[in-house]
N, C-alpha and C positions, 0 to 999 in steps of 0.2 A: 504494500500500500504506500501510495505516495501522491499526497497533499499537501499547498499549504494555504495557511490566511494571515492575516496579520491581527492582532490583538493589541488592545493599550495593557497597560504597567501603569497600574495607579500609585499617588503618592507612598502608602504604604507597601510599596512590595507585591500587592495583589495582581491575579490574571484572570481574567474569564475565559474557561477554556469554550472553541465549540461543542456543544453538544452530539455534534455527526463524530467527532474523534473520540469524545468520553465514553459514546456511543458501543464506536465499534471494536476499542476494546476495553470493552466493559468495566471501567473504572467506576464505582460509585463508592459516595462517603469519604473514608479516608484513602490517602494516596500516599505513595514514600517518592522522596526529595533526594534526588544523587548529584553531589557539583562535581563535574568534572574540567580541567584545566581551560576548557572553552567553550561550556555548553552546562546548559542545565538540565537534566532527565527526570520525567516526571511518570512511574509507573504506578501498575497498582499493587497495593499493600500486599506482601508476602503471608503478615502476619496477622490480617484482620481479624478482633476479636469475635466475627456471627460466623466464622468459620468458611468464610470465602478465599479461597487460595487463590491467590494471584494469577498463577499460572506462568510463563516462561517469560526470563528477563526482558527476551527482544520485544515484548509488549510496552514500548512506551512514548511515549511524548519529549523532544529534545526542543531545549529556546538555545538559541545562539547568537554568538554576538549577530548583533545590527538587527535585530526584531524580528530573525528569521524562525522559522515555530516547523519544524521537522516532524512527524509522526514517524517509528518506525516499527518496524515487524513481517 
């Protein structure tokens, strides 16, 4: 899969992700946060407490420099 859109960075730090990528893969609730040297990954929780397994790493959402919003898997 390979899309992208562009998103604001609100004053706090915040993002609204799309819905159509939360969507498809299946992130709801809470999410885990990975910073890597250029990029930030955003998958879903491994370890959600209602017992929702994440499922395989490459499941995730990448921000990178310059506003660019990567999905990968």
């Amino acid at each position: 899969m390979s899309e992208r859109e562009y998103v604001m960075l609100d004053r706090t730090g915040r993002v609204q992700l799309p819905h159509k990528f939360l969507e498809a893969l299946g992130m709801e609730r809470r999410v885990a946060v990975d910073l890597a040297a250029d990029h930030i990954e955003v998958r879903r929780d491994d370890h959600d407490p209602d017992g929702d397994r994440g499922g395989p790493a490459a499941d995730s959402v990448t921000f990178a420099p310059r506003g660019s919003l990567r999905p990968r898997g």
